[in-house]
C-alpha positions in Angstrom: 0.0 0.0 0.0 1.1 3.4 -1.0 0.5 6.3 1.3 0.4 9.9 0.6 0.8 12.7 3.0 0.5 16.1 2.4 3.4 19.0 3.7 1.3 21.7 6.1 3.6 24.0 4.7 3.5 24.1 1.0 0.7 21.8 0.1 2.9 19.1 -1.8 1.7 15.7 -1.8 4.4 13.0 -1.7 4.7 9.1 -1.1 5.7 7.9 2.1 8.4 5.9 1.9 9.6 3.7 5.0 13.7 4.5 4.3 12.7 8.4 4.4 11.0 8.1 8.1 12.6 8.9 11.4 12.1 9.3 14.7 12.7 12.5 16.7 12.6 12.9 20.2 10.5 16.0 22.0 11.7 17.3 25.7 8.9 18.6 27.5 11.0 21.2 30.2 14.3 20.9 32.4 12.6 18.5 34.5 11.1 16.2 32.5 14.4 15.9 30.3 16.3 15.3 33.4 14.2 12.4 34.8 14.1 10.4 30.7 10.8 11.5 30.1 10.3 12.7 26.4 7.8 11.7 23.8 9.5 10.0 20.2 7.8 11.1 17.6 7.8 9.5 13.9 8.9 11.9 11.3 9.5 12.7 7.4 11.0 15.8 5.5 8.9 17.6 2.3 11.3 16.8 -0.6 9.8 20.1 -2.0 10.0 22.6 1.0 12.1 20.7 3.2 10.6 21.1 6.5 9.4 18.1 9.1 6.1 17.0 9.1 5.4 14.9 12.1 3.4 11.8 11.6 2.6 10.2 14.5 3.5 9.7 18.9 5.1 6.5 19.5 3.8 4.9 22.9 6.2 3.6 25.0 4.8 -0.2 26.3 4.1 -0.4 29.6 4.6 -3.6 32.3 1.1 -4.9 33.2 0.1 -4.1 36.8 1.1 -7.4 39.1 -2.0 -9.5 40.7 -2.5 -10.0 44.2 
């Protein structure tokens, strides 16, 4: 399947490839950068304009809760 995103930028439309997309990470303060927490973000650069459009939050898995 072939996916097309759109820049918010300039308006081009361009094909998503999977070697073009990488991930960014997004520090949310002093604190928060200091204690590991940061959201990764997956992102691609317009081929036309050249800027980053983010696509998506990646969710970081979680342990499940132990039973008592």
């Amino acid at each position: 399947m072939r996916k097309k995103v759109r820049c918010d930028q300039c308006g081009t439309r361009f094909l998503l490839l999977k070697e073009s997309v990488y991930t960014v990470k997004e520090d949310h303060g002093l604190l928060n950068a200091l204690m590991g927490e940061s959201n990764t973000i997956d992102a691609v650069d317009c081929p036309s304009c050249s800027c980053q459009k983010l696509l998506g939050i990646r969710m970081t898995k979680q342990a499940p809760a132990p039973y008592e």
